[in-house]
VEXDREN-2710 file (C-alpha; in Angstrom, 1 decimal):
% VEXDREN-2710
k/r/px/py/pz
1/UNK/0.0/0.0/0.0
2/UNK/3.1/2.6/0.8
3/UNK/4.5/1.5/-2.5
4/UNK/1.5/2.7/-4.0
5/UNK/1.1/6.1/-2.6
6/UNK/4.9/6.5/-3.1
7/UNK/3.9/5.6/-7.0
8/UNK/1.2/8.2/-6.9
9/UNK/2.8/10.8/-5.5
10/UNK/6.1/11.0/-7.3
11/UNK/3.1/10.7/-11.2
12/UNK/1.5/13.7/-9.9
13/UNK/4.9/15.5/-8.8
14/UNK/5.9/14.7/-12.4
15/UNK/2.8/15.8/-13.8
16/UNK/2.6/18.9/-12.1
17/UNK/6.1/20.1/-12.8
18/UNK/5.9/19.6/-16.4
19/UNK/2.7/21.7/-16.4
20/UNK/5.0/24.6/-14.8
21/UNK/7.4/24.2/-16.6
22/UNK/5.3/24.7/-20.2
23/UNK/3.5/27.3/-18.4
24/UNK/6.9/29.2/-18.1
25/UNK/7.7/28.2/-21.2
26/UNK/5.0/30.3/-22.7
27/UNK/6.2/33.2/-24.8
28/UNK/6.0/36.9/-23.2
29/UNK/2.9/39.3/-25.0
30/UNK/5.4/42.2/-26.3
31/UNK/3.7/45.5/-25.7
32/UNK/3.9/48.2/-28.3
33/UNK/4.2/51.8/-27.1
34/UNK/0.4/53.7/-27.8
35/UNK/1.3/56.0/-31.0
36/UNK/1.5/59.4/-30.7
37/UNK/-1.4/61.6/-31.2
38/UNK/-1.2/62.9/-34.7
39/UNK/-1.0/66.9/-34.7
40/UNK/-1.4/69.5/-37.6
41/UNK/2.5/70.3/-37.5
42/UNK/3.1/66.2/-38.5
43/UNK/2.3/67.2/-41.7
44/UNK/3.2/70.4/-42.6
45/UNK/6.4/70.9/-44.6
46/UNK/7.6/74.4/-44.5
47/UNK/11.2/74.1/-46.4
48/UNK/12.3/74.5/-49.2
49/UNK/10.4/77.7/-49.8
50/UNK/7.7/77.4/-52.6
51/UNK/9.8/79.7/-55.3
52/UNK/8.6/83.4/-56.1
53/UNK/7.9/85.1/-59.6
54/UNK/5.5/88.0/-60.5
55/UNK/2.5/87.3/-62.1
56/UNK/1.4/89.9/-65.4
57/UNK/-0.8/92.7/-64.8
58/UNK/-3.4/90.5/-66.6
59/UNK/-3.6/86.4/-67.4
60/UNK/-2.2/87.5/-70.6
61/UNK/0.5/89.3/-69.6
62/UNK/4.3/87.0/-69.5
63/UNK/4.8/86.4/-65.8
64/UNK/8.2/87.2/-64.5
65/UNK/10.0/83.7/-65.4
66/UNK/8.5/83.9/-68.5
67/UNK/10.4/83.7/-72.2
68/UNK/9.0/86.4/-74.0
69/UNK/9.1/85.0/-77.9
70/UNK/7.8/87.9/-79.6
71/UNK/6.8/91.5/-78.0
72/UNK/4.9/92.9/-81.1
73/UNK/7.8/94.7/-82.9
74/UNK/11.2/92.3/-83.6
75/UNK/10.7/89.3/-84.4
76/UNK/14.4/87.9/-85.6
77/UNK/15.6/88.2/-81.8
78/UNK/14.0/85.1/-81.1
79/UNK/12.5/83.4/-85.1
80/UNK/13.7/82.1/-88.0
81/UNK/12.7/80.7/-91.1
82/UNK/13.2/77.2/-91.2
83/UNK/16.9/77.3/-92.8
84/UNK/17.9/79.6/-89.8
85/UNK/17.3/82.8/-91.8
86/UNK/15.5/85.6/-91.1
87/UNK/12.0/85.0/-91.7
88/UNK/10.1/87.3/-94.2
89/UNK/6.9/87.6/-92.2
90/UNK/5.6/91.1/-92.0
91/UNK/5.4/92.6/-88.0
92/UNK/2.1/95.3/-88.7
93/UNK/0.5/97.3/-85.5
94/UNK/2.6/94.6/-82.7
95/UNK/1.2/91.9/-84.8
96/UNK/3.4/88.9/-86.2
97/UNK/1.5/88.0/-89.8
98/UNK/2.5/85.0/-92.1
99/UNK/3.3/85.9/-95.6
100/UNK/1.9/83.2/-98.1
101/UNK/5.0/81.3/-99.5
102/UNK/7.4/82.9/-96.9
103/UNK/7.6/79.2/-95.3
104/UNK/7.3/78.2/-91.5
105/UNK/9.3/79.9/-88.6
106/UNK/10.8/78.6/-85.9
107/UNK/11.7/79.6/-82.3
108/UNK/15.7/79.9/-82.3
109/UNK/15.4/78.6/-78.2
110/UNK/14.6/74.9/-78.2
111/UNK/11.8/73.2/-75.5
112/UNK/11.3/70.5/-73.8
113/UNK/8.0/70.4/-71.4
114/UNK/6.3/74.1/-70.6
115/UNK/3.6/76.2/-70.2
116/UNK/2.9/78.6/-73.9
117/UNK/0.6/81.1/-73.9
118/UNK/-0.1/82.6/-77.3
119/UNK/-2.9/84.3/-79.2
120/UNK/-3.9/84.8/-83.0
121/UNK/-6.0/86.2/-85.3
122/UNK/-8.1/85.0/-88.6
123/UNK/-8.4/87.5/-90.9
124/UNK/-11.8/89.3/-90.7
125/UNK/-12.2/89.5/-94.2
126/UNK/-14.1/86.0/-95.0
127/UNK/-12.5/84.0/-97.9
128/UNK/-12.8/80.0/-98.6
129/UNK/-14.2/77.3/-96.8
130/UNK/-13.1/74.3/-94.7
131/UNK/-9.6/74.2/-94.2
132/UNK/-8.6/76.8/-96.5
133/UNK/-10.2/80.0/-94.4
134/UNK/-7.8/81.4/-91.8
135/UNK/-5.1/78.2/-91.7
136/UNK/-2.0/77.8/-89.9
137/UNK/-0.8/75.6/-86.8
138/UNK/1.5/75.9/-83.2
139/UNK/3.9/73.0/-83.8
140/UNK/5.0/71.7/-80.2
141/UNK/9.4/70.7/-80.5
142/UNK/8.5/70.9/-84.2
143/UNK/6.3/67.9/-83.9
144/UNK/3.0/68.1/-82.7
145/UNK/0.6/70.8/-84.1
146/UNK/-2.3/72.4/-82.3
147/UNK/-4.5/73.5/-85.5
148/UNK/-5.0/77.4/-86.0
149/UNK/-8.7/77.8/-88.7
150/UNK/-11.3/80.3/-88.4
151/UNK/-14.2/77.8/-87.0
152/UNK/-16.6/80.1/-86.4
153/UNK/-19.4/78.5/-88.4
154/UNK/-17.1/77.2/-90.8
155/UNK/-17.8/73.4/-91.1
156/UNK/-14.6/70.7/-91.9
157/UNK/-13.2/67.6/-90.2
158/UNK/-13.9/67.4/-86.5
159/UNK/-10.1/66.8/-85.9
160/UNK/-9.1/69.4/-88.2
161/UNK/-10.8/72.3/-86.6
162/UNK/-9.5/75.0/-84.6
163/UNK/-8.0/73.9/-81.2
164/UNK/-7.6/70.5/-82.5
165/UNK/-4.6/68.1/-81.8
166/UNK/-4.9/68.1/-85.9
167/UNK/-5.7/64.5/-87.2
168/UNK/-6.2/62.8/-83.4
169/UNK/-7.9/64.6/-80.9
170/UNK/-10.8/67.4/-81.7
171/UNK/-11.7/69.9/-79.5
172/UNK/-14.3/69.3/-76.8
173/UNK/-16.2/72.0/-77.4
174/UNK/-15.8/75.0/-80.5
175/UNK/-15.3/78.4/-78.2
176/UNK/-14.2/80.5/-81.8
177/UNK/-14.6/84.1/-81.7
178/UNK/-15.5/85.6/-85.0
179/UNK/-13.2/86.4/-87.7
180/UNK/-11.0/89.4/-86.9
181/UNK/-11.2/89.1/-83.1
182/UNK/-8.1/87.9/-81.0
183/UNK/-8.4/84.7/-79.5
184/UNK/-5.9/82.9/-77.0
185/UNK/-4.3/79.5/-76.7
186/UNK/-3.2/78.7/-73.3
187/UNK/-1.0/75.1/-73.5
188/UNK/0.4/72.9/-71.1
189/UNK/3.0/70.1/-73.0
190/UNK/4.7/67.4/-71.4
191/UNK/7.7/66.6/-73.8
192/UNK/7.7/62.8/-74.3
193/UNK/10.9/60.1/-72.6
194/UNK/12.3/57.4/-75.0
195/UNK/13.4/53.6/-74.2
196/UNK/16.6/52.2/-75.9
197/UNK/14.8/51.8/-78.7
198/UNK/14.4/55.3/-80.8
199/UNK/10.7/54.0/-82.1
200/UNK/8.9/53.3/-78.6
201/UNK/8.0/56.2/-76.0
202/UNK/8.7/55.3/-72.9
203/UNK/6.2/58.1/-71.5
204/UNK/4.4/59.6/-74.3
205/UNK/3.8/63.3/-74.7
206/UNK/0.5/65.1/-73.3
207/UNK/-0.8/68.2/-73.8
208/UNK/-3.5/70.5/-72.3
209/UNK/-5.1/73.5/-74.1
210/UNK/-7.5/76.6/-73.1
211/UNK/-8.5/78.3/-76.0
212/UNK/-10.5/81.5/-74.7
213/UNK/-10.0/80.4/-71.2
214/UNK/-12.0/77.5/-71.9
215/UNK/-10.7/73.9/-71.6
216/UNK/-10.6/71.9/-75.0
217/UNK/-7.7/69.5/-74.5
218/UNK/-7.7/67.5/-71.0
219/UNK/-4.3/66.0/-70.8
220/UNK/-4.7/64.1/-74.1
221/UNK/-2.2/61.4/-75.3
222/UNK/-0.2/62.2/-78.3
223/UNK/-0.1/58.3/-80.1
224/UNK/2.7/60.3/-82.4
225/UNK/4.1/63.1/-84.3
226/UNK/1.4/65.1/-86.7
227/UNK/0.8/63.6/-90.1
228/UNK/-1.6/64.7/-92.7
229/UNK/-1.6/61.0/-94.2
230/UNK/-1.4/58.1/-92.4
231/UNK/-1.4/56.5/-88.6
232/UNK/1.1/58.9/-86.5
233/UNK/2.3/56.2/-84.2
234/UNK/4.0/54.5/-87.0
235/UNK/6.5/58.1/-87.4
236/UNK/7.6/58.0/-84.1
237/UNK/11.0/59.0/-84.1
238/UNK/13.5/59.6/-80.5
239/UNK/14.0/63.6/-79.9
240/UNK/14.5/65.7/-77.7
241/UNK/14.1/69.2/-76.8
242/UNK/12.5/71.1/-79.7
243/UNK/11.3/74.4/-81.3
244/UNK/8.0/76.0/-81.3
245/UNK/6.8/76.5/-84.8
246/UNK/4.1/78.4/-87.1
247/UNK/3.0/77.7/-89.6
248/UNK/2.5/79.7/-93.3
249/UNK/-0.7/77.8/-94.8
250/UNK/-1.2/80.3/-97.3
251/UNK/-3.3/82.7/-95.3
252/UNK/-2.8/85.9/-93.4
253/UNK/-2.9/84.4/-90.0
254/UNK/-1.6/87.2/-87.2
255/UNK/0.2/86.1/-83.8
256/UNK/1.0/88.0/-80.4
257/UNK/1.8/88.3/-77.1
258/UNK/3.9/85.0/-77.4
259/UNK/5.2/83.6/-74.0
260/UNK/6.7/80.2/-72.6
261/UNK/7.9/79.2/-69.1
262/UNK/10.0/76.3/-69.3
263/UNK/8.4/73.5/-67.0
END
């Protein structure tokens, strides 16, 4: 009978000490500190300093970090033809007109990405129809063209018309003043980045426009250069920074108050 509550007593003692001893064994709980209580200062960034420049008296006006490109009486300081020679458009009352057969011009400074504010002028005098009535263009690092027509009731192509991306994005609304009144182009362009490979964008380029203040290119998608026949992504070609260009279509289009802040 002793050998039998000896027996029993030293199973339980066993028993019970391996229980303590996985109890201790059990892993602490770690405690994380409580997080601090967020404040408005957490997330206000005070330097570097946002940078200063004076705006123009009006929205038209160049700001201060602006490149003025023509200022309505010389217009070789900053254009030439397209051979680099002085261009034989005709300045008239601070007004930069194209001379039928006198060719494009070109901006002598080359672009990359920027902000170009610039405004133009059909003739008032009404001649021709579709695209042949108060033609030109704003060619974007000599590439992409933003079309310049007298729209105002003028029927042609949807992607032709004024404020078009010509040939692949129309306008999303017509906002054209009549012939003979000034009207404004306001653009935003994001120059496009290349892969290894010259024929492939790596980030394509964009482009916003205001025409009259009034939004009628949201951040489109340029698929390629401007073509008047065929599918522009098969002409893409690597570049990089480029001039702005106008062009001579045959008519007496007028241009002023020419800006561009490089972005």
């Amino acid at each position: 009978m002793k050998k039998l509550l000896i027996i029993s007593s030293m199973l339980f003692t066993c028993v019970y000490g391996i229980g303590q001893t996985q109890q201790a064994a059990k892993p602490a709980v770690q405690k994380y500190p409580e997080r601090e209580k967020m404040t408005p200062g957490m997330t206000e960034i005070w330097e570097p300093e946002v940078k200063i420049i004076q705006p123009g008296v009006t929205n038209s006006d160049a700001p201060s970090d602006a490149i003025v490109l023509f200022n309505g009486t010389d217009v070789n300081s900053e254009w030439t033809d397209m051979q680099g020679n002085p261009t034989k458009w005709i300045v008239k009352d601070g007004a930069l007109i194209s001379v039928r057969g006198a060719g494009y011009i070109k901006s002598k400074r080359k672009f990359g990405s920027f902000q170009l504010h610039i405004e133009w002028k059909t003739p008032s005098e009404v001649t021709g129809e579709s695209q042949g009535r108060g033609n030109s263009g704003v060619f974007l690092q000599e590439l992409y063209e933003i079309q310049v027509l007298d729209s105002y009731d003028n029927r042609t192509y949807r992607n032709g018309q004024a404020a078009s991306m010509y040939k692949q994005y129309a306008p999303l609304v017509n906002v054209c003043r009549k012939p003979g009144e000034w009207q404004t182009y306001d653009v935003i362009y994001t120059a496009p980045t290349f892969r290894n490979d010259s024929t492939v964008y790596a980030t394509p380029p964009k482009v916003t426009v205001l025409q009259n203040g009034v939004l009628v290119q949201n951040n489109v998608v340029l698929r390629g250069p401007t073509e008047y026949i065929g599918i522009p992504e098969y002409f893409i070609k690597k570049h990089g920074p480029g001039s702005i260009e106008l062009q001579d279509h045959g008519n007496p289009v007028a241009f002023r108050n020419i800006w561009i802040r490089e972005l």
